[in-house]
mmCIF file of the N, C-alpha and C atoms, coordinates in Angstrom:
data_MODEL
# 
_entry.id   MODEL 
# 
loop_
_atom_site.group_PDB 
_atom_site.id 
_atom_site.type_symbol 
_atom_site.label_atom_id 
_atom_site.label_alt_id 
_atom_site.label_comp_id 
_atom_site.label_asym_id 
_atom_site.label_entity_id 
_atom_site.label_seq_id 
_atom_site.pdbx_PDB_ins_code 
_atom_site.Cartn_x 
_atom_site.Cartn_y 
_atom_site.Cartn_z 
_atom_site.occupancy 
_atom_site.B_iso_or_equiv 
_atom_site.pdbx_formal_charge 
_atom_site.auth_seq_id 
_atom_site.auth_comp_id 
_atom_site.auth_asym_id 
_atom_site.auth_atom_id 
_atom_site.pdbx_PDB_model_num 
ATOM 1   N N  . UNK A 1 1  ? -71.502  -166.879 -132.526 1.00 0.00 ? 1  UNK A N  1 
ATOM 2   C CA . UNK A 1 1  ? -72.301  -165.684 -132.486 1.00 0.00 ? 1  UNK A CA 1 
ATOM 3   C C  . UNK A 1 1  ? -71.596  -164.602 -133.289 1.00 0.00 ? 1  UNK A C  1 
ATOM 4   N N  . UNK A 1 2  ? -72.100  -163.444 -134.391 1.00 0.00 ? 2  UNK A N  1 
ATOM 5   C CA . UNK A 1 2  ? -71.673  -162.732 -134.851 1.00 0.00 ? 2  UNK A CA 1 
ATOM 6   C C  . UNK A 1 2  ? -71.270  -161.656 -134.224 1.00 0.00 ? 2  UNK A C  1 
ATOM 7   N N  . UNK A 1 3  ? -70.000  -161.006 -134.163 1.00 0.00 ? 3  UNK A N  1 
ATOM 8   C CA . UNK A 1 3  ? -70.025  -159.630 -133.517 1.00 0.00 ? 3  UNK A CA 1 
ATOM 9   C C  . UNK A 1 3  ? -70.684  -158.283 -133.410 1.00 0.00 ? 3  UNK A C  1 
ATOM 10  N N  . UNK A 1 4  ? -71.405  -158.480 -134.658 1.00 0.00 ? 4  UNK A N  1 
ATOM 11  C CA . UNK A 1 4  ? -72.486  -157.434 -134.633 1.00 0.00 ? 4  UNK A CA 1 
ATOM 12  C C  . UNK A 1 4  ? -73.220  -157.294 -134.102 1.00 0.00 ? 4  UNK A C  1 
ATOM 13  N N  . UNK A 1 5  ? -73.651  -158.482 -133.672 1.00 0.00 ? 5  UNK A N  1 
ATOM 14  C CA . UNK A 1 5  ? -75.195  -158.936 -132.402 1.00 0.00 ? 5  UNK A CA 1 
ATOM 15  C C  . UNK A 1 5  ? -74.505  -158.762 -130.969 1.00 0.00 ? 5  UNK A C  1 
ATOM 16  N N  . UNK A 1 6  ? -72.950  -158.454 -130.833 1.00 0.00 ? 6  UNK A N  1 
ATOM 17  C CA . UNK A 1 6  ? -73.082  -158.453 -129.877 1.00 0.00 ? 6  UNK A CA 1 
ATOM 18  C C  . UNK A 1 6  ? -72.377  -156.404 -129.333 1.00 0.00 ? 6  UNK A C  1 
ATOM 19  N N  . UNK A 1 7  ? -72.343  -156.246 -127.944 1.00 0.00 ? 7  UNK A N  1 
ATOM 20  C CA . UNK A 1 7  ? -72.605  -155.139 -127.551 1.00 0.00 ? 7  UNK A CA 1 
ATOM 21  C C  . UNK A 1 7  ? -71.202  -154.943 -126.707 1.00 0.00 ? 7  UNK A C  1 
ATOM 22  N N  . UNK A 1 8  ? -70.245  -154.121 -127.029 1.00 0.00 ? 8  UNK A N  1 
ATOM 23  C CA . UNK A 1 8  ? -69.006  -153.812 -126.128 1.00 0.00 ? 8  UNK A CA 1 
ATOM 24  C C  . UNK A 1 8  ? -69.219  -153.234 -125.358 1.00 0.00 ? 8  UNK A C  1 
ATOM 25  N N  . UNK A 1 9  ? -68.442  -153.266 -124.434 1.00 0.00 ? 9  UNK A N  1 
ATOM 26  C CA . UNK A 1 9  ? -68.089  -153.337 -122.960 1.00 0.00 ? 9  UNK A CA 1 
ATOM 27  C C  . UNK A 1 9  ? -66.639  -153.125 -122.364 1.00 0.00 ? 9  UNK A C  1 
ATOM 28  N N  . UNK A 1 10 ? -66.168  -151.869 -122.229 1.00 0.00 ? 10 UNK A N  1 
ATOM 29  C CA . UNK A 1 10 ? -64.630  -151.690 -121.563 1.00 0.00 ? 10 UNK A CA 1 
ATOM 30  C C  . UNK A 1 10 ? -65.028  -152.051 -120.105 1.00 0.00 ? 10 UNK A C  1 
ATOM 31  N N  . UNK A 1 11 ? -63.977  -152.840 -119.616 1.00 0.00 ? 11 UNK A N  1 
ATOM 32  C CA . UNK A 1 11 ? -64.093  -152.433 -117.893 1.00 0.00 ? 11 UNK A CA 1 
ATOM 33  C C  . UNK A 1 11 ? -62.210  -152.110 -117.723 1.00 0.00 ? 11 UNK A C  1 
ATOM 34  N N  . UNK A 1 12 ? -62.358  -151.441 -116.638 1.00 0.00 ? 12 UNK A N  1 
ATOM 35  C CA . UNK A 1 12 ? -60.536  -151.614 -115.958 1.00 0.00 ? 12 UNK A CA 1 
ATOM 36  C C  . UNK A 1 12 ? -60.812  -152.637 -114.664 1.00 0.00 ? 12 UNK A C  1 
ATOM 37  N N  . UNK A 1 13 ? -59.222  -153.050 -114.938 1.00 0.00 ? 13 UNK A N  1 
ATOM 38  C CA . UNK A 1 13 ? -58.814  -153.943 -114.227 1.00 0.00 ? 13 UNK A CA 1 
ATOM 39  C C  . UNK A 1 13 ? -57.252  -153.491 -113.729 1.00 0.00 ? 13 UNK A C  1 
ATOM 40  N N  . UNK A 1 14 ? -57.735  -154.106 -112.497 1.00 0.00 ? 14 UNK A N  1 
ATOM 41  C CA . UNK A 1 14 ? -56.016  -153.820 -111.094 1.00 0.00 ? 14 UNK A CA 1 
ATOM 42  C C  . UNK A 1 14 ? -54.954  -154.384 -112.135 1.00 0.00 ? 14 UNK A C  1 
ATOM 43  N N  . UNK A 1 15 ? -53.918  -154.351 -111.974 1.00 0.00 ? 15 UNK A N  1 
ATOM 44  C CA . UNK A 1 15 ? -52.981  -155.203 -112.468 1.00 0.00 ? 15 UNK A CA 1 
ATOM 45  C C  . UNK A 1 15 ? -53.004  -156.352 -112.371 1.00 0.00 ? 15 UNK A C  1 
ATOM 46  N N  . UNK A 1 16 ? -52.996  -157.090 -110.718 1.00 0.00 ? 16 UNK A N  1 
ATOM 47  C CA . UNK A 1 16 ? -53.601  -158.563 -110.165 1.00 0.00 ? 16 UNK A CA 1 
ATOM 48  C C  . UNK A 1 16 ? -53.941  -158.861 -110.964 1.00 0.00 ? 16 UNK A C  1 
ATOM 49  N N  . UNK A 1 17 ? -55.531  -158.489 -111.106 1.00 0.00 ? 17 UNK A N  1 
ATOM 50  C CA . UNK A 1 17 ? -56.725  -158.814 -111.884 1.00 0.00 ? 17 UNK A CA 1 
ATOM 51  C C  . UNK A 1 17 ? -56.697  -159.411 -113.514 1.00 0.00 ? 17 UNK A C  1 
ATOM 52  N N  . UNK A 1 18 ? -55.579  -158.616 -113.820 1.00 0.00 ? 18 UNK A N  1 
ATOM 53  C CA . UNK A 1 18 ? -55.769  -158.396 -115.135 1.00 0.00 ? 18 UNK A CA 1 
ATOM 54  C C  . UNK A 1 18 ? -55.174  -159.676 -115.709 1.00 0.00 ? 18 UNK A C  1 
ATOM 55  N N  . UNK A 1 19 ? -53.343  -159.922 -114.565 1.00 0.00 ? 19 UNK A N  1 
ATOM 56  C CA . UNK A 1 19 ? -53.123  -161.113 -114.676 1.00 0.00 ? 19 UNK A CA 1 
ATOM 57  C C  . UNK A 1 19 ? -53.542  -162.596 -114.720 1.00 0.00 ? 19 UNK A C  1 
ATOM 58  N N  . UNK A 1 20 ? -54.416  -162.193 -113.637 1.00 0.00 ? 20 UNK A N  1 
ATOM 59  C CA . UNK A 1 20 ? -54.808  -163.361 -112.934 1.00 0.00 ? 20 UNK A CA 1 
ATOM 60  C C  . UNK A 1 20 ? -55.971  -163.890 -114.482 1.00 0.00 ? 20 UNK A C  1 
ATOM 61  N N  . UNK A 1 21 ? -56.889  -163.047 -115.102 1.00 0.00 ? 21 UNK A N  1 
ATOM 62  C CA . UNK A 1 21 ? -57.390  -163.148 -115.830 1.00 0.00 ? 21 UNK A CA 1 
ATOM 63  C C  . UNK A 1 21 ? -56.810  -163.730 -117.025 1.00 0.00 ? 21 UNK A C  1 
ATOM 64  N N  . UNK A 1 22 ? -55.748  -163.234 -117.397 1.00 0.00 ? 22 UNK A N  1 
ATOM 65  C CA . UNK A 1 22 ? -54.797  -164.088 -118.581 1.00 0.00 ? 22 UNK A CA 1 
ATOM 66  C C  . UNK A 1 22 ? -54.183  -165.152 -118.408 1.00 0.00 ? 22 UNK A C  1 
ATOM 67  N N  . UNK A 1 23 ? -54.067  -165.765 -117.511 1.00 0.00 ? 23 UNK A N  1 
ATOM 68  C CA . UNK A 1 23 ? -53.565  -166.881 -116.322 1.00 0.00 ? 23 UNK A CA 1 
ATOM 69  C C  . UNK A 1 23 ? -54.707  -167.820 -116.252 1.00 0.00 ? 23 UNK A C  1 
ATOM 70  N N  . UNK A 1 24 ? -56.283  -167.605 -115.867 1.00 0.00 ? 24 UNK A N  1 
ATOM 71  C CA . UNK A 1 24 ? -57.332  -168.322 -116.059 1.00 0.00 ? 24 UNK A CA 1 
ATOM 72  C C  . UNK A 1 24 ? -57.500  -168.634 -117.136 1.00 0.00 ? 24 UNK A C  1 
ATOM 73  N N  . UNK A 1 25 ? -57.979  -167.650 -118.522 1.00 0.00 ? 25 UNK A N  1 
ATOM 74  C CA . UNK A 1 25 ? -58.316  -167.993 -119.746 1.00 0.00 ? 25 UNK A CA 1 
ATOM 75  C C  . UNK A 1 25 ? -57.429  -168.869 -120.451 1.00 0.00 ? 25 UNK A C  1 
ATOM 76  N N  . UNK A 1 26 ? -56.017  -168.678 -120.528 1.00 0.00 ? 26 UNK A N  1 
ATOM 77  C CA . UNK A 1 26 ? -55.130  -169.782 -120.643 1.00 0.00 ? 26 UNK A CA 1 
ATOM 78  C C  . UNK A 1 26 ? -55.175  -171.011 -120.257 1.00 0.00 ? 26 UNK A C  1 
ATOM 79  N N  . UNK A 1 27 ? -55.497  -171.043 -118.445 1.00 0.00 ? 27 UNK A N  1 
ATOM 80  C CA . UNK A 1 27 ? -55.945  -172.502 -118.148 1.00 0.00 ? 27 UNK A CA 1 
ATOM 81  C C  . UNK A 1 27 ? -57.044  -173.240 -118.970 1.00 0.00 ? 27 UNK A C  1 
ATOM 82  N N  . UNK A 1 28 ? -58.202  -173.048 -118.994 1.00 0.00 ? 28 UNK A N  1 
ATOM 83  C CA . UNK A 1 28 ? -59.114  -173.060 -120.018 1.00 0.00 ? 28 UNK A CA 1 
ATOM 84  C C  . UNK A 1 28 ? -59.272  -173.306 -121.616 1.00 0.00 ? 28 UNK A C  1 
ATOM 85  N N  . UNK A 1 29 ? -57.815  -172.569 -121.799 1.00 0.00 ? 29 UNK A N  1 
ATOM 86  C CA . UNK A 1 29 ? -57.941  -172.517 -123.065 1.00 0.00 ? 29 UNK A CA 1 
ATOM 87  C C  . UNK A 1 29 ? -59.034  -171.940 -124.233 1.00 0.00 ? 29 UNK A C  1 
ATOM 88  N N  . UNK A 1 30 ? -59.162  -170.681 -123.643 1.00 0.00 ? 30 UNK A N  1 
ATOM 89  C CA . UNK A 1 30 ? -59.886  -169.652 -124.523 1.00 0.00 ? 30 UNK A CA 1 
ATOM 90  C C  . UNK A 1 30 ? -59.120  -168.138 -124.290 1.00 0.00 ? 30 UNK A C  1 
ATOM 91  N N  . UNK A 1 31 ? -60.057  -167.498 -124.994 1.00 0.00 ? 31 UNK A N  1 
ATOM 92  C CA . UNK A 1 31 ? -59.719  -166.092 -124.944 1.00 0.00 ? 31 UNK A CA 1 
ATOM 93  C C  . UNK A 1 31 ? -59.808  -165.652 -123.867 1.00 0.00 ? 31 UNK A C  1 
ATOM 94  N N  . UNK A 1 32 ? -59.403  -164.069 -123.173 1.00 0.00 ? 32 UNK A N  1 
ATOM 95  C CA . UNK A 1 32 ? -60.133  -163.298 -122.015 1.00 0.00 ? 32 UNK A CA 1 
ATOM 96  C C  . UNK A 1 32 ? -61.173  -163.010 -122.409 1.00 0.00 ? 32 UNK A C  1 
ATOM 97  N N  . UNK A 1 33 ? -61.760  -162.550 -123.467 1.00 0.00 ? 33 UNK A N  1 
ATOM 98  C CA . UNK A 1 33 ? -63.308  -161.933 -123.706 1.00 0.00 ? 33 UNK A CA 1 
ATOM 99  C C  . UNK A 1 33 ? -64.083  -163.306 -123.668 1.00 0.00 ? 33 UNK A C  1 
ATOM 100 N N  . UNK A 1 34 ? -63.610  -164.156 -124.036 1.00 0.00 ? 34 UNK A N  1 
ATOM 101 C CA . UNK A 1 34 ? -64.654  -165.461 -123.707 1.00 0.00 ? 34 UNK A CA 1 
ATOM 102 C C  . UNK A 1 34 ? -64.400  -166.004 -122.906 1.00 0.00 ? 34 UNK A C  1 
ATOM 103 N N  . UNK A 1 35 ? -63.603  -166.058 -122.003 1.00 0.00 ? 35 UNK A N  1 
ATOM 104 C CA . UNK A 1 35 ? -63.753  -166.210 -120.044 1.00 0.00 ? 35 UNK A CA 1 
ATOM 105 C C  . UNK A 1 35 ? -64.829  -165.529 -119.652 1.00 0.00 ? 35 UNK A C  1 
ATOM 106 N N  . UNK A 1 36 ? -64.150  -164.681 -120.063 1.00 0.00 ? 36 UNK A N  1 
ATOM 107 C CA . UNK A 1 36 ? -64.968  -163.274 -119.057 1.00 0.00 ? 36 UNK A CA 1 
ATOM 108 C C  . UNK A 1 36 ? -66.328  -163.714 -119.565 1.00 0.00 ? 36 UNK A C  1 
ATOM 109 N N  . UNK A 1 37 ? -66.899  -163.381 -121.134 1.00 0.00 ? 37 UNK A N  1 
ATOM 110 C CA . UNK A 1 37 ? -68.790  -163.699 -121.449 1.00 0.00 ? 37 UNK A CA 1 
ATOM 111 C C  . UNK A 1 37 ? -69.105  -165.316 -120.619 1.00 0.00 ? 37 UNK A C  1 
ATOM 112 N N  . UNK A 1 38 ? -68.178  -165.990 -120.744 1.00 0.00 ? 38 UNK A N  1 
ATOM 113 C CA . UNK A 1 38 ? -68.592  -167.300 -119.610 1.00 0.00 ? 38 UNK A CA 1 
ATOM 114 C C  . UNK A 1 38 ? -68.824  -166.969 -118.701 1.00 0.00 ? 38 UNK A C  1 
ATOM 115 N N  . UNK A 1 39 ? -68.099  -166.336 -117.847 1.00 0.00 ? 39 UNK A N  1 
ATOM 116 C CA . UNK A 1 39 ? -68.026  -166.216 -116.125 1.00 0.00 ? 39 UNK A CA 1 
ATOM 117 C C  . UNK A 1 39 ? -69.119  -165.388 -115.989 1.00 0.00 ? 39 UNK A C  1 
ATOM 118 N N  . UNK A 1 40 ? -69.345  -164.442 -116.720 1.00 0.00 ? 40 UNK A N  1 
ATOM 119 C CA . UNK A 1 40 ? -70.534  -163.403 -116.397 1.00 0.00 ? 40 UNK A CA 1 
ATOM 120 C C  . UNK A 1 40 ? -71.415  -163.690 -116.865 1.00 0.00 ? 40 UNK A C  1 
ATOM 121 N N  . UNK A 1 41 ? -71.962  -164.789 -117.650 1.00 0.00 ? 41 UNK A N  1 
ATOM 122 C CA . UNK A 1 41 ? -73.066  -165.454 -117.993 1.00 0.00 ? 41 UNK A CA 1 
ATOM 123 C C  . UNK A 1 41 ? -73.251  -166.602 -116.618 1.00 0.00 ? 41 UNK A C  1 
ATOM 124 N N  . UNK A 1 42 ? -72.494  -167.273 -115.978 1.00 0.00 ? 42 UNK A N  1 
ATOM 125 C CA . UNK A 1 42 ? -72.728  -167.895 -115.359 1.00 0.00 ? 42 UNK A CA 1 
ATOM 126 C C  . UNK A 1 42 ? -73.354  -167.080 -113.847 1.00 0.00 ? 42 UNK A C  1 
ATOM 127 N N  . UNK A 1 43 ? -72.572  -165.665 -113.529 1.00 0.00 ? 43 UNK A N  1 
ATOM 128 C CA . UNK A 1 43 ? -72.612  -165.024 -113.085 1.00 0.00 ? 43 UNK A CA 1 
ATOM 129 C C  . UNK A 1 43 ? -74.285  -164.047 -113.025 1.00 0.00 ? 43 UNK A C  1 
ATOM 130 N N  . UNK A 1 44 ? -74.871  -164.411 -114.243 1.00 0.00 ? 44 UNK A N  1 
ATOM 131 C CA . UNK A 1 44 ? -76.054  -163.364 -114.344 1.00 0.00 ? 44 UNK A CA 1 
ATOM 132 C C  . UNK A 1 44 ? -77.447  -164.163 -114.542 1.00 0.00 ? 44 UNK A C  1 
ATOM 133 N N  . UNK A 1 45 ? -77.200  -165.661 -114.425 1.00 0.00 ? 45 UNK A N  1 
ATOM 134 C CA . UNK A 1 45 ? -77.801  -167.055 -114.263 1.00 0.00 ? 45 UNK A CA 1 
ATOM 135 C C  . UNK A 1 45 ? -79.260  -166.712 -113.582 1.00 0.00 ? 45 UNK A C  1 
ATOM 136 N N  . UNK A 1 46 ? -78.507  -166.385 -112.472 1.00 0.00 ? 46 UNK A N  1 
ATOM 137 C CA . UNK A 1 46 ? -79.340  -165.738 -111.451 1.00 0.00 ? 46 UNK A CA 1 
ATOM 138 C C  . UNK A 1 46 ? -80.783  -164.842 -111.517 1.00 0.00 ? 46 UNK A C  1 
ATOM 139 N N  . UNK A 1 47 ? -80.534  -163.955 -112.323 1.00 0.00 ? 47 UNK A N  1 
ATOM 140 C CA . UNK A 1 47 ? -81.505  -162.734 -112.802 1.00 0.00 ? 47 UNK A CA 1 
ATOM 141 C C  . UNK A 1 47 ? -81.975  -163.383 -114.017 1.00 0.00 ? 47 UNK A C  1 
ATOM 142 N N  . UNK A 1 48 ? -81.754  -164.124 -114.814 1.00 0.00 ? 48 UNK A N  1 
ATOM 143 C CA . UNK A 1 48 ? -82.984  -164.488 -115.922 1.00 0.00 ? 48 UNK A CA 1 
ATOM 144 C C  . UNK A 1 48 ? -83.914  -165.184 -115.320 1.00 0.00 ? 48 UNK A C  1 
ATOM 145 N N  . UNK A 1 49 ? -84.947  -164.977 -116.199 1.00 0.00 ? 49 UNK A N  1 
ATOM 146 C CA . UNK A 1 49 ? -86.402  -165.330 -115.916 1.00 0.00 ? 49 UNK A CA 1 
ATOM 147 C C  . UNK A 1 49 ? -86.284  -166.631 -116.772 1.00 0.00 ? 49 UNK A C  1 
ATOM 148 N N  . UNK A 1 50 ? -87.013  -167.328 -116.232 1.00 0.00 ? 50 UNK A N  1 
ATOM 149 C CA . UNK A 1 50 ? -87.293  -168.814 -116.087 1.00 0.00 ? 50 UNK A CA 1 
ATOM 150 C C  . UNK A 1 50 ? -88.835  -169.515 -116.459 1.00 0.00 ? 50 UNK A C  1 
ATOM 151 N N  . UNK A 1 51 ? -89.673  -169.897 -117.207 1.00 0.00 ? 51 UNK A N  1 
ATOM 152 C CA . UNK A 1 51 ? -90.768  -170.121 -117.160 1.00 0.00 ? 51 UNK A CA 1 
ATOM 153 C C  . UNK A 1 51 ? -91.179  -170.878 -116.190 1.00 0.00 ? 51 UNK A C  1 
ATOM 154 N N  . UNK A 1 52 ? -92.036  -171.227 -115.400 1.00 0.00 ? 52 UNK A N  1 
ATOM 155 C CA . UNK A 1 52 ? -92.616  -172.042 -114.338 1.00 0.00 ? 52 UNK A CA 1 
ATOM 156 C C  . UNK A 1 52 ? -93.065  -173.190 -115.122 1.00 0.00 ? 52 UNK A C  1 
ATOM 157 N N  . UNK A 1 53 ? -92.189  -174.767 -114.571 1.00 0.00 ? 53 UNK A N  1 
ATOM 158 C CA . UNK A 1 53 ? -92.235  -175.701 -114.829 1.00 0.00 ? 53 UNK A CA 1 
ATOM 159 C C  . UNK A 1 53 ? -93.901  -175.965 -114.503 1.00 0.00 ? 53 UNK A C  1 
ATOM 160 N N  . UNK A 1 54 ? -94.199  -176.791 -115.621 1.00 0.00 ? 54 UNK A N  1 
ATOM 161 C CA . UNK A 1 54 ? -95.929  -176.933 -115.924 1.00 0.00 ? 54 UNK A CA 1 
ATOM 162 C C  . UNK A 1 54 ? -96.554  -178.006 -114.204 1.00 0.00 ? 54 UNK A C  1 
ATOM 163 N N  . UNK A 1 55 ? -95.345  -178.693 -113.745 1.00 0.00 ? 55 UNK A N  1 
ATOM 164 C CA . UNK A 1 55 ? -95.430  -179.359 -112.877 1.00 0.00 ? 55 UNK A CA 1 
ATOM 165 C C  . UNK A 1 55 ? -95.590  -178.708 -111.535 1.00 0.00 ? 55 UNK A C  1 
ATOM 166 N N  . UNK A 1 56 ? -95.456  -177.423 -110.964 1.00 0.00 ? 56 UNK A N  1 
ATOM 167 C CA . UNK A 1 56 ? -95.165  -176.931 -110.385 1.00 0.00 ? 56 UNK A CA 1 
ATOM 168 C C  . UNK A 1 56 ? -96.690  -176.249 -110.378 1.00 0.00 ? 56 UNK A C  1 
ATOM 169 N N  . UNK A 1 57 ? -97.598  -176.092 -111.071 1.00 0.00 ? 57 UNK A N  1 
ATOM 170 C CA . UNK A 1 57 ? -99.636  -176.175 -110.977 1.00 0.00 ? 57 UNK A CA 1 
ATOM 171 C C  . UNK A 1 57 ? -99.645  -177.108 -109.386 1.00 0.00 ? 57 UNK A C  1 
ATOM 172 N N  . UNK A 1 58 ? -98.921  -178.317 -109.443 1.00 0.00 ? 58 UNK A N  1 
ATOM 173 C CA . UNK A 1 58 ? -99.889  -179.581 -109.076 1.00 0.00 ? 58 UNK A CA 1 
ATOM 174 C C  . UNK A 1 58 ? -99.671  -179.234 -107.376 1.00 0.00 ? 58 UNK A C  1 
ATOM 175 N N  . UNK A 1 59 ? -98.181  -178.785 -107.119 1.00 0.00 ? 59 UNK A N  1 
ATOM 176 C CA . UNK A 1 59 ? -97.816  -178.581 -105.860 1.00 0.00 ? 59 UNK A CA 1 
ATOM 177 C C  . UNK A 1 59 ? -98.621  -177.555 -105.229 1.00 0.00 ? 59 UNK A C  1 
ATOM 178 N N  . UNK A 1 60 ? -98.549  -176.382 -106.017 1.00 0.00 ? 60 UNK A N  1 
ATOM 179 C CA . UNK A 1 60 ? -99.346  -175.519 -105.634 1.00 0.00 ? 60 UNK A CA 1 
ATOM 180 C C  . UNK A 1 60 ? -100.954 -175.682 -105.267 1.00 0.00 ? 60 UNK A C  1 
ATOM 181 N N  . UNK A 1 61 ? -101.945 -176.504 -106.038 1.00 0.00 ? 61 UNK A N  1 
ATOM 182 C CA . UNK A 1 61 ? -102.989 -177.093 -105.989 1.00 0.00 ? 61 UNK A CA 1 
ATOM 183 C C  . UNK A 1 61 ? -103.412 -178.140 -104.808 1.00 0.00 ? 61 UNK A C  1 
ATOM 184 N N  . UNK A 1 62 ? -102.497 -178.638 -104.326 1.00 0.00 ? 62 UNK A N  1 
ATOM 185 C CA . UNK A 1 62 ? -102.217 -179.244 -102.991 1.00 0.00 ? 62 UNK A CA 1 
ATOM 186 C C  . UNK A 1 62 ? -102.859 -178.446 -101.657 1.00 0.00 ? 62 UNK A C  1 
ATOM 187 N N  . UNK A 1 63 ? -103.510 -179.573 -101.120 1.00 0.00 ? 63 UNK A N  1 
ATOM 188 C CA . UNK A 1 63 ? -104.179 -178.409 -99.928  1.00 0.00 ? 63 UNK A CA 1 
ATOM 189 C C  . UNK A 1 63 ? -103.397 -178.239 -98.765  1.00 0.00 ? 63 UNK A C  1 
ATOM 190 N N  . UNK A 1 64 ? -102.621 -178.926 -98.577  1.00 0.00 ? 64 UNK A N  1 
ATOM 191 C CA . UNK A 1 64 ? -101.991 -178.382 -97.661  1.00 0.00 ? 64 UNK A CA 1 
ATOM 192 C C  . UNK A 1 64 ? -100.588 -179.315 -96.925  1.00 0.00 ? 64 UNK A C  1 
ATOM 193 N N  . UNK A 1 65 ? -99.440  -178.810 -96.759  1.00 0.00 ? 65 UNK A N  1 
ATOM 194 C CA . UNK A 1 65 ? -98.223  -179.851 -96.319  1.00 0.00 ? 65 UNK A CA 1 
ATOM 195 C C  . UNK A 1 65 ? -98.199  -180.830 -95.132  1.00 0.00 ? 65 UNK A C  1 
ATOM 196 N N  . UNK A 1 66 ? -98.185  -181.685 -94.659  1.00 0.00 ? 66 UNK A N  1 
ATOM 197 C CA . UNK A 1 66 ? -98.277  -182.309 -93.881  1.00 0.00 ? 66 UNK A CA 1 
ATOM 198 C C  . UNK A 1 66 ? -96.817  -182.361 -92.802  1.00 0.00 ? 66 UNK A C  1 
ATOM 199 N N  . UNK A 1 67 ? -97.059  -183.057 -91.754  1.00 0.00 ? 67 UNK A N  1 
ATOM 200 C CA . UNK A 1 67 ? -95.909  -181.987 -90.745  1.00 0.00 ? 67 UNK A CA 1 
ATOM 201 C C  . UNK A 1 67 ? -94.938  -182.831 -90.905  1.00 0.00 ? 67 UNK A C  1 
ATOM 202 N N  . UNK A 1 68 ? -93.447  -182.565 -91.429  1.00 0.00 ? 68 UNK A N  1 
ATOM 203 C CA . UNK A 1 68 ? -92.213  -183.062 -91.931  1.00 0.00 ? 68 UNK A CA 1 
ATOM 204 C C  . UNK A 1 68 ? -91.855  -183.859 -90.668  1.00 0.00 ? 68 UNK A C  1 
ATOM 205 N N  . UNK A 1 69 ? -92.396  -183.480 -89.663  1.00 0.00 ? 69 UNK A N  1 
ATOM 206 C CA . UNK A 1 69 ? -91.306  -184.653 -88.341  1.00 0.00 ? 69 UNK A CA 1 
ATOM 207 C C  . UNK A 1 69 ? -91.944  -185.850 -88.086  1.00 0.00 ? 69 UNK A C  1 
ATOM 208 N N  . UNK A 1 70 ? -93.405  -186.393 -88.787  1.00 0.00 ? 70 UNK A N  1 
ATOM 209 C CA . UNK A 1 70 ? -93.488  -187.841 -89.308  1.00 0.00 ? 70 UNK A CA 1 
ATOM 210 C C  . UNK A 1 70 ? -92.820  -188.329 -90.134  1.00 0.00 ? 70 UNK A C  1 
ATOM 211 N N  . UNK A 1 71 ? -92.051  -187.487 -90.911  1.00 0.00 ? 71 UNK A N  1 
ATOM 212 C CA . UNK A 1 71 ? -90.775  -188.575 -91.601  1.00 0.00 ? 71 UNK A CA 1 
ATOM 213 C C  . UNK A 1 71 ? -89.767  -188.675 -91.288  1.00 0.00 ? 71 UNK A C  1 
ATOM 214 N N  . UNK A 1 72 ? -89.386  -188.006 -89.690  1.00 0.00 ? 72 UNK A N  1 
ATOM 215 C CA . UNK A 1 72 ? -88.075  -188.257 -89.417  1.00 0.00 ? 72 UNK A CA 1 
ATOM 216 C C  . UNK A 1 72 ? -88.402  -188.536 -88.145  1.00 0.00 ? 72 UNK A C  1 
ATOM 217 N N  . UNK A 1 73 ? -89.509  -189.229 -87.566  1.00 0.00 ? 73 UNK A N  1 
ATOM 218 C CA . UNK A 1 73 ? -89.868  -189.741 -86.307  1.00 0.00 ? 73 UNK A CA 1 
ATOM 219 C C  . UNK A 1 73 ? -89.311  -188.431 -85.253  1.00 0.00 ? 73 UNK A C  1 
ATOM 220 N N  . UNK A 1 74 ? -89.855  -187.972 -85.660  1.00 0.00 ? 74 UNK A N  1 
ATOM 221 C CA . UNK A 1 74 ? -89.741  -186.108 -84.029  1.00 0.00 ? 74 UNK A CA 1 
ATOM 222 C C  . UNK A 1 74 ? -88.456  -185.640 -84.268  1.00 0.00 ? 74 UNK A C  1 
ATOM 223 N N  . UNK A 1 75 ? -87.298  -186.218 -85.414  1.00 0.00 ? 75 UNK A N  1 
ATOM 224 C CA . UNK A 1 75 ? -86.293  -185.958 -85.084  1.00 0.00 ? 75 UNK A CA 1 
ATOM 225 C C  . UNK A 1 75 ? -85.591  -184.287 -86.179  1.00 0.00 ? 75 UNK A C  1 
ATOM 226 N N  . UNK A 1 76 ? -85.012  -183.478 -85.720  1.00 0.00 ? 76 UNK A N  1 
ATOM 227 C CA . UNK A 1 76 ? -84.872  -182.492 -87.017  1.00 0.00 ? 76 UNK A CA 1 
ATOM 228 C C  . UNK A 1 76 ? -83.082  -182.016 -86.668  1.00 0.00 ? 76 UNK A C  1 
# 
């Protein structure tokens, strides 16, 4: 990715932190700024939007669930 496309970002960090961070990226074997865009990409996973799998019509279209403790004989 070019650096131009991308957008800086200072944060502070404890001392701990800061170590512990140069200590990880090393394990790894990358930079801290590319730990860190890993971890906080993995970290922000969460909040992207997702298109709704085309399969996911059919469930919905379904009239109605049938009661889960016929497949486990009464048991939960």
């Amino acid at each position: 990715m070019a650096l131009s496309r991308k957008k800086a970002t200072t944060i502070a960090l404890d001392p701990a932190d800061d170590r512990l961070l140069t200590r990880a990226a090393r394990e790894r074997g990358v930079s801290r700024a590319e730990f860190i865009r890993r971890q906080l990409s993995l970290a922000l996973e969460q909040y992207r939007r997702h298109p709704m799998p085309r399969s996911a019509a059919v469930v919905r279209s379904l009239p109605q669930r049938g009661d889960e403790g016929e497949l486990f004989g009464g048991r939960r």
